[in-house]
C-alpha positions as CSV (number, residue, x, y, z in Angstrom):
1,X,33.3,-36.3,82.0
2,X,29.6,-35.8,83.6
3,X,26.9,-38.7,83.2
4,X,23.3,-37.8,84.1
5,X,20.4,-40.4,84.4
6,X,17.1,-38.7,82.8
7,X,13.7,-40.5,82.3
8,X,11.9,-39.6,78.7
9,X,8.6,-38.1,79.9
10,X,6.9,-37.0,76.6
11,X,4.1,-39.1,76.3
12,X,5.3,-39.5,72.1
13,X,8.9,-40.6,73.3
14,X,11.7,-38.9,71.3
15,X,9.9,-38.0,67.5
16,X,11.2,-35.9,64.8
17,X,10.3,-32.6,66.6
18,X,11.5,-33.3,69.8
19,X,14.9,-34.8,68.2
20,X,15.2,-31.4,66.5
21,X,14.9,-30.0,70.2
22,X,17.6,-32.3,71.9
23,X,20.2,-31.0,68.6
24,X,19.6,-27.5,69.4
25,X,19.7,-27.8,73.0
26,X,23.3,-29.9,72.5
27,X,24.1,-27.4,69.8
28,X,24.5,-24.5,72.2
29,X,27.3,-26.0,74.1
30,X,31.0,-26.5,73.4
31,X,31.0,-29.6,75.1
32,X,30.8,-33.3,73.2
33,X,26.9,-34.7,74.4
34,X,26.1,-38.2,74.1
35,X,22.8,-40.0,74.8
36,X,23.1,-43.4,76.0
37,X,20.1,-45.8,75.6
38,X,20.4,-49.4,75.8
39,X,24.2,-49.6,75.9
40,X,24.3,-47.9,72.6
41,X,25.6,-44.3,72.3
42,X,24.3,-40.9,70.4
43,X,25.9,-38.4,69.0
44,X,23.2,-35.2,70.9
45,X,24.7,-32.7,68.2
46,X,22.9,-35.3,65.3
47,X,19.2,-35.4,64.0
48,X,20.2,-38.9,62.5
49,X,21.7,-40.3,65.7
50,X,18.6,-39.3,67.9
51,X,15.9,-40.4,65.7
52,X,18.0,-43.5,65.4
53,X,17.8,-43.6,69.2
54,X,14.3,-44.5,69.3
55,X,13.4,-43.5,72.6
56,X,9.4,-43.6,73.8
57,X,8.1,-42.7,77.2
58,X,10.0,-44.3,80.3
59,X,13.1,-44.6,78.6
60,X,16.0,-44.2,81.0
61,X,18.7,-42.4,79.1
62,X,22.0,-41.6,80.5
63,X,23.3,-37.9,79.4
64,X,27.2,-38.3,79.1
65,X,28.9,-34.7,78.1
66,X,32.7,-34.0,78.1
67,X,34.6,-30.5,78.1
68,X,34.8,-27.2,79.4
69,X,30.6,-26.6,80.2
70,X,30.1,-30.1,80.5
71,X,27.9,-29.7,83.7
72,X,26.1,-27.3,82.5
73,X,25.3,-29.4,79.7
74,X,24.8,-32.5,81.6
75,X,21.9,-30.0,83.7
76,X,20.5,-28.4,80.7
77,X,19.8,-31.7,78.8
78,X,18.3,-33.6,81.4
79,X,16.1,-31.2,81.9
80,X,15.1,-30.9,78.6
81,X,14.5,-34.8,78.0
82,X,12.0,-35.0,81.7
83,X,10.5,-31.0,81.2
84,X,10.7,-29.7,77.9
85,X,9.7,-32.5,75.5
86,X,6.7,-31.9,74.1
């Protein structure tokens, strides 16, 4: 198991576009990816879980993946969530 701190950058926080980015981004690995937000976790691979999430801008998250490309999962999320989110 890999956990990775990230800070939510997008100035909109985690919306229904940027949720749709996060699924696709955990989509593409084998690995199980869970956001954690507030001591609560969420399932990456789910549109429902991250929009349940709630997350606005300064959110600390913390990425936790498990399985065979879990670094490479941890890396590619957290990048996402502090670069990508638009």
């Amino acid at each position: 198991m890999m956990e990775k701190k990230a800070i939510v950058k997008s100035e909109t926080g985690i919306h229904a576009r940027p949720a749709l980015s996060v699924v696709k981004e955990a989509s593409k690995f084998k690995s199980e990816v869970l956001i954690v937000k507030d001591g609560n976790e969420y399932n990456a691979k789910s549109i429902v879980a991250i929009m349940c999430m709630a997350a606005v801008k300064n959110d600390e998250i913390t990425i936790k993946t498990t399985g065979d490309d879990e670094e490479a999962a941890a890396v590619a999320m957290v990048k996402l969530i502090e670069e990508g989110l638009v």
